[in-house]
N, C-alpha and C positions, 0 to 999 in steps of 0.2 A: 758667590763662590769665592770671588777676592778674601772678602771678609773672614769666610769659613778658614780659608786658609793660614792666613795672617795668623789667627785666633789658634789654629791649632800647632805651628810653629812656636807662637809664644807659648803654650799650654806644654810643649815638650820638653823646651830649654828650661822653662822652670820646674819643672818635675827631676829634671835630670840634677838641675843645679841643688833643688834643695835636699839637705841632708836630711831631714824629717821624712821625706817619702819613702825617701830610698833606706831609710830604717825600718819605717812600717811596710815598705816591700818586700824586701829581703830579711833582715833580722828577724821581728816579730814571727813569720808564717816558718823561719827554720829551727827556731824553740818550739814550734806546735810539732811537726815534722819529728824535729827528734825525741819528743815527748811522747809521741805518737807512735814511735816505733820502738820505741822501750817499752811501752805495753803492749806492743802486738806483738813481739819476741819473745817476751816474757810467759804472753799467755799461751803463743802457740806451741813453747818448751813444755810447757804447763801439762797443755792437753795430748802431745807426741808422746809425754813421759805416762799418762795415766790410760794410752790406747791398750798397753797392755793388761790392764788393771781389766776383771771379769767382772764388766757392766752389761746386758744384754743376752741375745739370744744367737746361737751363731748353730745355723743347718749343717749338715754333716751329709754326705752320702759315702758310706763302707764301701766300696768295688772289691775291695783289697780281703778286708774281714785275716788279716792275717797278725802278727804280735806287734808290729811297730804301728801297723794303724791304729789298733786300741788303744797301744800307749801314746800315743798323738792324739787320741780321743779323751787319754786320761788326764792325759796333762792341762788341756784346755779347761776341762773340766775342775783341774783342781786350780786354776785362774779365778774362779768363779761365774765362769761364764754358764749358763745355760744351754744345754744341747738337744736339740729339733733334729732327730734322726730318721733321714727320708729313704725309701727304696731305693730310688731311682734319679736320676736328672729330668725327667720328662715334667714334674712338677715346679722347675726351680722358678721360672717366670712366675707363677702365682705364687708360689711361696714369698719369694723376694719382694714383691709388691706391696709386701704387710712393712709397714714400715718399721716394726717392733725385731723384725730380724734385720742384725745389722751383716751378714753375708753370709754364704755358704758356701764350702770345703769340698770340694769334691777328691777324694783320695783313690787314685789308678789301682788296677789291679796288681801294679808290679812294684806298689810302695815296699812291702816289705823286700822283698829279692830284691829291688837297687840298694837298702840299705846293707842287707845282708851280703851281698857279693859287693861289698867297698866301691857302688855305683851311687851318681848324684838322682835322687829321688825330689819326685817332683809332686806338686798338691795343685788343681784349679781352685781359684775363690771367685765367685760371683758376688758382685755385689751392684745393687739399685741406686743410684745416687736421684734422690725426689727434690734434694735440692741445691744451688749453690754458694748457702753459707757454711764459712768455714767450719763451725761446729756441727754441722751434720757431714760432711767430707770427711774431718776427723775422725767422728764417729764409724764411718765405712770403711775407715783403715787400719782398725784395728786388726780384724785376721791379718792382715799382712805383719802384723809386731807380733802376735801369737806366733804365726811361722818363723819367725826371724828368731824370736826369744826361742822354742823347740828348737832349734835348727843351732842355736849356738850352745844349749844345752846339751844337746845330743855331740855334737863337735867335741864336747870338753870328756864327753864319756868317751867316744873311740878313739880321740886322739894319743890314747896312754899305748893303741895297739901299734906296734910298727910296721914300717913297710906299706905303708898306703898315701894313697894320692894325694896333694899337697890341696888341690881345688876342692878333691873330697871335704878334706878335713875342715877346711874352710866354711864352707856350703853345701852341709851334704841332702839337706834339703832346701829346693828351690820353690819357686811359685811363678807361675802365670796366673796374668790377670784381668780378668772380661767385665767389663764394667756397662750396665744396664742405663741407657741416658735417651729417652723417650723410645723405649721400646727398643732401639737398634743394640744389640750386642758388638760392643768394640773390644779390641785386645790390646792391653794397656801396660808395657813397659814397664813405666816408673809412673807408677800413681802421684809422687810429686808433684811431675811437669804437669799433669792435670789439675794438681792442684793449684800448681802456680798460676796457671791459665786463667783458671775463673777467679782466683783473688785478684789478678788483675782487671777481671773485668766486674767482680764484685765490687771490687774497692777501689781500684784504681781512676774507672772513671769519674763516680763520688767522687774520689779525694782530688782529682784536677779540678772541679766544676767547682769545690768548697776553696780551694788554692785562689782559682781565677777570681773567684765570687771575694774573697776576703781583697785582693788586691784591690777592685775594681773599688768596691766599698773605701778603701784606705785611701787610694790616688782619688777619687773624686770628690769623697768629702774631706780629704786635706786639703786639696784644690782651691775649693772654696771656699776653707776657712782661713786658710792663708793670706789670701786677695781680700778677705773680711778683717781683718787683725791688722794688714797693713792701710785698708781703708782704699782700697782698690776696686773694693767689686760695685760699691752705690756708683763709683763715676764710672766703671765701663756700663755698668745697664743702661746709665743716663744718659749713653751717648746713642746716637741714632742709628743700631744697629739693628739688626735682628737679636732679640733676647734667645728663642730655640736654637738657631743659628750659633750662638755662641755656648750655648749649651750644650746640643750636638756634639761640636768642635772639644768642649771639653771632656764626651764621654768616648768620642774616636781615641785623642789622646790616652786616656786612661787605658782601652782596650789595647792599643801598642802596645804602652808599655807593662801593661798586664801579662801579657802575651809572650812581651821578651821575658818577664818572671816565670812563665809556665817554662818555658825551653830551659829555662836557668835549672829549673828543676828534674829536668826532664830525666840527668841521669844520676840525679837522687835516687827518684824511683825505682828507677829501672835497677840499682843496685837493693834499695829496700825490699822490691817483691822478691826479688833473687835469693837474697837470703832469708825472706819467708818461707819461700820454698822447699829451700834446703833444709831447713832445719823439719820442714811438714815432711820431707821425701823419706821413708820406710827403707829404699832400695839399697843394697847394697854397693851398684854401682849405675850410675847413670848416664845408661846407655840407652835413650828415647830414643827409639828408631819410629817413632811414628810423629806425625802430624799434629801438634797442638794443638798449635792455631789452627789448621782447616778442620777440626774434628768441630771445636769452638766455634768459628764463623758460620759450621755448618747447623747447629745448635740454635744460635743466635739469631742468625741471619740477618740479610741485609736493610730487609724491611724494619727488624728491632733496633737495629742501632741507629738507623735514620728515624726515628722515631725517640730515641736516645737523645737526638744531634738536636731534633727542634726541642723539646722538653729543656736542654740543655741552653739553646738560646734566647728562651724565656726567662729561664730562669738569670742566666743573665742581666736580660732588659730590665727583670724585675728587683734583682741588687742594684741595680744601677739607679732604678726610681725611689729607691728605700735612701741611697747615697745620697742622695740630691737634694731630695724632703728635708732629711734632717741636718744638710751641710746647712739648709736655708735659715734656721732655727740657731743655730752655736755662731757665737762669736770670734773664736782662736782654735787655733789646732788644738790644743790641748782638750779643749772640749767634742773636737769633732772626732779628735781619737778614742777618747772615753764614751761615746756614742756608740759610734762602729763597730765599739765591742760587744758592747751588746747583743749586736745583731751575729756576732762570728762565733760566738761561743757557742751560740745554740746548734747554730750548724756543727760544730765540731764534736757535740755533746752525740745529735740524732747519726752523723757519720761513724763515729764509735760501735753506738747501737747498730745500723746496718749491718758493722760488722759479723756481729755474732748472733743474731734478732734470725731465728729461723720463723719467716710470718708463712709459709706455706700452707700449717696446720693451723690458719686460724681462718675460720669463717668468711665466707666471700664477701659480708656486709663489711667487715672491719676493712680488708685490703682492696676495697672503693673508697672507704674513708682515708686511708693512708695515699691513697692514691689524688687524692683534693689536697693533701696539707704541702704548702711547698717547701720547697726543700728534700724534704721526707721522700716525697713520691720521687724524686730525684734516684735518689740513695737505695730504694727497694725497687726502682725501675730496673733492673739486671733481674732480678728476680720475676716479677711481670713476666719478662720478655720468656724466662728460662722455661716458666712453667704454659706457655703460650695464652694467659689470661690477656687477650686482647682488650679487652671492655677495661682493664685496670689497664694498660699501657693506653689509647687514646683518652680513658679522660687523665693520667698525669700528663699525657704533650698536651692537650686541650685545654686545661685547668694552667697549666704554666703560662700556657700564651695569654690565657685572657688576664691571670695574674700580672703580665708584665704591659697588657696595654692601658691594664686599670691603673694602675701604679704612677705609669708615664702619663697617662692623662690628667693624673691630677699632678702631678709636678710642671707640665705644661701649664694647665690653670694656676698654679701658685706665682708659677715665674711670668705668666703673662699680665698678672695683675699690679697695681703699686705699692700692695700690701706687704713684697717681698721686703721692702726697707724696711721695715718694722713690726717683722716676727722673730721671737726670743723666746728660747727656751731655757737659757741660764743666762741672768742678769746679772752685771758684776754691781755688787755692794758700793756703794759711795761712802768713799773715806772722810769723815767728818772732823774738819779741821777748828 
């Protein structure tokens, strides 16, 4: 335990001293970071701006049957939306379950007489959310931009009359909003903060676990290319310590200061989803008076995200045995860096993907197979949890784990052999004088 200690004291002082680390720690992951969210702004501007646009089929139920309902009927319709005109509400659960409808309108009997007598008239939308990517959430928000767009339309028309309400004018049509999420009927504020919710835990978790997973890869295998280039690392093996032991010692270290990187970021994030949020939020004004997070954790539960947590620290062990392997191969930093990248971009590439990758509607065979590939299963495990496919959440925590003892078993075997001196994966050329 002496040893351990020693070894991870030095392991932190030089991490902290050298300036290579602390580039690949901080600089490098906050050019991906801001990279990253230039295209998740970008796109979800994209797709806020085209909710309006008449893509899909959107249910209607008449209560009202009076002038300004039709013309709310008409106008949708001249969106290009498609209209599904039902009786009654008594069918809305089966109807909404068709995932081809993206919600349904319900219009009061007193739409018309609130606009007519300069009173704020109100519309329910129902809508099923089947999944938690953002492009199908987007997609269930469009009524809400239909109403918004009719509602500031109709504003520009009676606002030439005088003498009326100033909140009228503003908003003379409102909306409540009941959102379908395994069956239970919830009443939803600001569909925003819902959305922010699950981007957070769509993505958010991913994007820590690809954050921690790139540091760990960088401080480990600089580590030891470092201690390689200055010709450091043959005489600490050589000396009569524990080889795992000092290798341990070097992945606690790494996990520290990984760890101070995650917190460093921590209100990156918390500002990034924010204004994802915002800029996804339809409402006029945001005023959640409900429960996000307990609506979410209730969703989730506590069984899925502990389930999340070990997947999560596999996946770990298992960047860290990937780090170690190939730090053992490279001679200088320069080359353990150009390694390691290899290994981060892909994660960065399939994290992207999660983002907008609705796998819901694809075959149970395929999302078992996603659920074996690591990383991957990381990134669609939010998803697993959401839609309750248990058999796809235990084998990705099961399939991570055994990823990361297989990993670490053979970097064990590498490091315990005396083979470790003289494996090379890039040879430097000899200069011929």
């Amino acid at each position: 335990m002496r040893v351990f200690k020693i070894i991870l004291i030095k392991e932190l002082k030089s991490m902290i001293r050298d300036p290579k680390i602390l580039i690949a720690m901080f600089i490098v992951p906050f050019i991906i970071v801001g990279v990253m969210y230039g295209i998740v702004v970008f796109s979800t501007r994209q797709m806020v701006e085209e909710a309006v646009r008449g893509r899909g089929v959107i249910a209607i139920v008449d209560e009202d049957q009076g002038y300004w309902s039709k013309n709310l009927t008409e106008y949708i319709k001249s969106l290009g939306f498609k209209i599904l005109r039902l009786n009654n509400t008594t069918v809305l659960l089966e109807v909404l379950n068709n995932r081809s409808i993206l919600s349904a309108i319900v219009i009061p009997s007193d739409f018309t007489e609130n606009i007519t007598r300069n009173n704020t008239a109100y519309v329910e939308i129902y809508t099923y959310i089947h999944s938690p990517s953002m492009s199908h959430l987007i997609s269930r928000s469009k009524a809400i931009g239909v109403i918004m767009s009719y509602s500031q339309n109709l504003s520009e028309t009676i606002i030439k009359i005088h003498g009326l309400n100033p909140k009228y004018i503003s908003h003379p049509v409102n909306t409540t909003m009941t959102v379908i999420l395994k069956d239970k009927m919830i009443h939803v504020n600001d569909l925003g903060a819902l959305i922010g919710g699950f981007t957070m835990i769509n993505i958010a978790f991913p994007l820590i676990a690809f954050i921690l997973a790139s540091f760990l890869v960088q401080l480990t295998a600089t580590s030891i290319a470092v201690e390689k280039e200055e010709k450091m690392f043959e005489t600490i093996l050589s000396l009569p310590i524990n080889r795992l032991e000092f290798i341990a010692a070097k992945i606690v270290a790494a996990v520290i200061i990984g760890f101070i990187g995650i917190a460093f970021y921590g209100a990156l994030f918390a500002w990034y989803f924010g204004s994802v949020a915002s800029i996804s939020s339809s409402s006029p004004a945001s005023s959640s008076s409900f429960n996000v997070f307990g609506i979410l954790f209730d969703i989730y539960g506590s069984s899925g995200l502990g389930a999340f947590f070990i997947a999560s620290i596999g996946l770990i062990l298992f960047v860290l045995g990937i780090a170690i392997i190939l730090a053992l191969f490279v001679e200088d930093v320069r080359s353990a860096q150009m390694i390691t990248s290899y290994i981060v971009m892909p994660f960065m590439f399939v994290l992207v993907l999660s983002m907008f990758l609705d796998i819901t509607s694809y075959p149970q065979s395929t999302r078992y197979i996603i659920s074996l590939i690591p990383f991957v299963n990381i990134s669609f495990m939010s998803t697993f949890i959401f839609t309750g496919d248990q058999i796809a959440i235990h084998i990705s925590a099961l399939s991570s784990i055994l990823y990361a003892i297989l990993i670490m078993y053979i970097a064990s075997k590498l490091i315990g052999t005396e083979k470790v001196f003289t494996l090379k994966l890039f040879r430097r050329k000899k200069i011929r004088t």
